[in-house]
N, C-alpha and C positions, 0 to 999 in steps of 0.2 A: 519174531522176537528180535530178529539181528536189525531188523531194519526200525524196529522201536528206540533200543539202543543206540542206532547211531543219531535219530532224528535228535534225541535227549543230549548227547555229544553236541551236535552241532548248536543245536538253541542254548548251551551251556557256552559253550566260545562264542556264539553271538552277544550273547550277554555279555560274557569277560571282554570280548572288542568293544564294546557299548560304551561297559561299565570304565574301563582300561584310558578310552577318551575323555571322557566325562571327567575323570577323577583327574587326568594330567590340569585340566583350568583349575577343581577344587585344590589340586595339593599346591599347587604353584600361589592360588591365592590366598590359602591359610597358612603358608611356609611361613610370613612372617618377614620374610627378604626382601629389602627393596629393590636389590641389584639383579634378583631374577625376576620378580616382579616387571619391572623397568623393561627390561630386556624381551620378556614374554609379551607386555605389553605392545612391545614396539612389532612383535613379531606375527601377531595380531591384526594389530594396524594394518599391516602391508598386503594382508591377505586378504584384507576387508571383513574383518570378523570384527568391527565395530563397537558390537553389546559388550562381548569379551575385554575387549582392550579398553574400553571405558572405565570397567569397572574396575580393574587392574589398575591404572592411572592413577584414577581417584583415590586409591589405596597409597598409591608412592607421591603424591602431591605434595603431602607437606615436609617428607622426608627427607625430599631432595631442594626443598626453598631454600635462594640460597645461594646452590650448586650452578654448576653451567647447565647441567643437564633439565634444569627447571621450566629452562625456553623453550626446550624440543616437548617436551610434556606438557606445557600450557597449551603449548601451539596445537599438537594433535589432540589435545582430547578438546579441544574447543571444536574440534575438528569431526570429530568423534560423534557429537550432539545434530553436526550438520548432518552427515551421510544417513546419521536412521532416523532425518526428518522433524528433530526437534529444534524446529526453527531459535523459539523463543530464547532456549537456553543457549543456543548457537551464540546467537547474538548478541548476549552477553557475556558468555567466554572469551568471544573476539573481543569485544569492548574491554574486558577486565585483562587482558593479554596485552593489548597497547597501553593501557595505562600499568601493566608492573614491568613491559619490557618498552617501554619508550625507544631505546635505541636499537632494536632490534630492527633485524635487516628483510627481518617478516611482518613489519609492524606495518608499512601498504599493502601487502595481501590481507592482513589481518585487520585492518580498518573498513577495505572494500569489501570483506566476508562478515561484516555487523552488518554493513546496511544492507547486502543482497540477502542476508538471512530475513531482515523484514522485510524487505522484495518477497521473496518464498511467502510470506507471511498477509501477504497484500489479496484481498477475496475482493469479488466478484462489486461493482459499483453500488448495489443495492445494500451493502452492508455496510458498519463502521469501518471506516477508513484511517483509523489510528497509524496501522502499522505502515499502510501507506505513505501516510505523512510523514512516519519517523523515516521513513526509506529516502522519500524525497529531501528530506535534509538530512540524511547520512551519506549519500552520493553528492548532495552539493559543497559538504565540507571536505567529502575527498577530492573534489575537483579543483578546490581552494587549495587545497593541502599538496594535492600530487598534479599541479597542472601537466605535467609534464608525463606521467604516467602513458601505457599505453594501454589504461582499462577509462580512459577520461571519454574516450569516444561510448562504448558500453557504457558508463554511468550517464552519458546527456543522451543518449536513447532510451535506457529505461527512465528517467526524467519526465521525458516526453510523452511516456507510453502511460507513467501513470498520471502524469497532467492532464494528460485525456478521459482518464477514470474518473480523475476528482470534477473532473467541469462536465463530464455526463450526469455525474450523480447532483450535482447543481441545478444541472434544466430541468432534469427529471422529479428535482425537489419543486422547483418552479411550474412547473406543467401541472404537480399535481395541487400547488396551491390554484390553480389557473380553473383545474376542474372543478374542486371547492367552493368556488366562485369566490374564492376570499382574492379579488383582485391587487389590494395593497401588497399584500404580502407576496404574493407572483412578480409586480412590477418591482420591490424592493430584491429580490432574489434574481431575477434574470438582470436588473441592473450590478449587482454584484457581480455575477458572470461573467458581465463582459468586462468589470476593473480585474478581475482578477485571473482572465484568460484574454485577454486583449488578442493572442495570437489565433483566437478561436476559427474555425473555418465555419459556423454557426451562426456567425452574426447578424448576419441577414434576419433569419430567420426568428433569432432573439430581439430584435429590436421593432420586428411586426407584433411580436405576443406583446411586447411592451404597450407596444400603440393602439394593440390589441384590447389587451388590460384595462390601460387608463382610460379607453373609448367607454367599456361598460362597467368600468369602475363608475363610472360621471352617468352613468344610464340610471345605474340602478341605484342611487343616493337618495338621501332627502332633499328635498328640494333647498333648503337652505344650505347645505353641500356642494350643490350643482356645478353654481357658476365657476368657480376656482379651478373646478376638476374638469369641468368643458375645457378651461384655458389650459392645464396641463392635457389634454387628450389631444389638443390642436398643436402644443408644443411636439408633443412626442409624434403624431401625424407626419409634420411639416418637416421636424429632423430626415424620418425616415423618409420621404418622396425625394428630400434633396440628395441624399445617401445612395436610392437606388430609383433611380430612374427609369429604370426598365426593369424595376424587376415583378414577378409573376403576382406579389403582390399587391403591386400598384393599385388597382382598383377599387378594391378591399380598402386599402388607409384611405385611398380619396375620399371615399365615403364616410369613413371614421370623422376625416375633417373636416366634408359639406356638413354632415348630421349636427357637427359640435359646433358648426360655427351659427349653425339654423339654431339649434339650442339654445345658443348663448344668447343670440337675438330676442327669443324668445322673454327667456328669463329679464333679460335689461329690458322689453319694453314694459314687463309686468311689473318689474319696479322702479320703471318711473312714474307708470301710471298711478301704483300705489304711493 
């Protein structure tokens, strides 16, 4: 019986400690007061208790617009969205922070933490690359903005890293126009590639699928097609032999260019005979 008694004691003060917790975030956030609100908020924040201090903030936001204390409270709960992973909203906290504190002496961290929130935000090559894109030019106007900065080295390496994202997900879109057998469309997409990653270390290899391409592009036409597209397959051939002279592909285009140029001969005697 005594030992019944005390179990019921003790799960009644677990509770009360539970409950005792619990209630100090509700009473402080139905209090009504910004100045403890505020204060809790911050106290929050520092602890890393995020969800808490969020919701507290948002509470004293409009309270304190206005005030000095405005900028410390934009700035964390923008802050706030990043730590538990809400990229999206991150990122436009920060955005909406540099534009109501312009002058604020947070407002280079707070530019560099829009675009790495869409950095966070940037998935795997195979997917839409939106946020990617917004990354990449939200790092390139901080680098505009803050040359001087010492986060400018970190912004032209993630630069790099997802310029490498976006120009995988390019050949990979051209490869698979490639297996399609819709050749126009492979040779327009891998030439894209290389205007628009010039620095590619892939080039080689992009500009064989080209010569590739436009060899069976001109293959498999109708005849009234042919001839034009022999002469573009002999162009793109002869680019790529002068380009890589030794390289493993050689063989391969040479053929590309005997075949196109027998072709062509072909075609031209058939219509002069006709």
């Amino acid at each position: 019986m005594k030992m019944r008694h005390l179990l019921i004691v003790l799960s009644l003060g677990a509770i009360g400690w539970a409950t005792s917790c619990k209630s100090e975030f509700e009473r402080i956030r139905a209090s009504g007061d910004p100045t403890a609100m505020y204060a809790k908020a911050t106290d929050y924040y520092d602890k890393g208790e995020y969800q808490k201090a969020q919701a507290l903030y948002e509470l004293v936001i409009s309270s304190y617009r206005g005030r000095k204390e405005a900028e410390d409270i934009s700035y964390r709960y923008a802050y706030t969205y990043y730590h538990l992973g809400q990229y999206i909203l991150a990122a436009y906290y920060f955005k909406n922070f540099v534009q109501t504190f312009g002058a604020s002496t947070k407002r280079e961290e707070a530019d560099y933490m829009a675009a790495f929130s869409n950095y966070q935000l940037s998935p795997t090559f195979r997917l839409d690359q939106s946020y990617t894109v917004s990354a990449i030019e939200g790092f390139q106007v901080f680098v505009s903005t803050y040359p001087q900065s010492e986060k400018v080295a970190d912004c032209n390496r993630l630069i790099d890293e997802m310029r490498k994202k976006l120009e995988r997900k390019a050949y990979e879109e051209a490869n698979l126009y490639f297996d399609l057998r819709n050749y126009q469309s492979a040779i327009q997409t891998y030439e894209n590639l290389l205007k628009d990653y010039p620095e590619t270390d892939n080039a080689e290899r992009v500009r064989y699928m080209i010569a590739r391409s436009a060899y069976l592009l001109a293959i498999n036409s109708f005849v009234e097609k042919q001839e034009p597209r022999f002469k573009e397959a002999i162009n793109h051939a002869t680019e790529f032999l002068e380009r890589y002279p030794k390289s493993e592909f050689k063989n391969e285009v040479s053929s590309f260019y005997d075949n196109s140029r027998k072709k062509l001969k072909q075609l031209t005697n058939v219509g002069y005979q006709n």
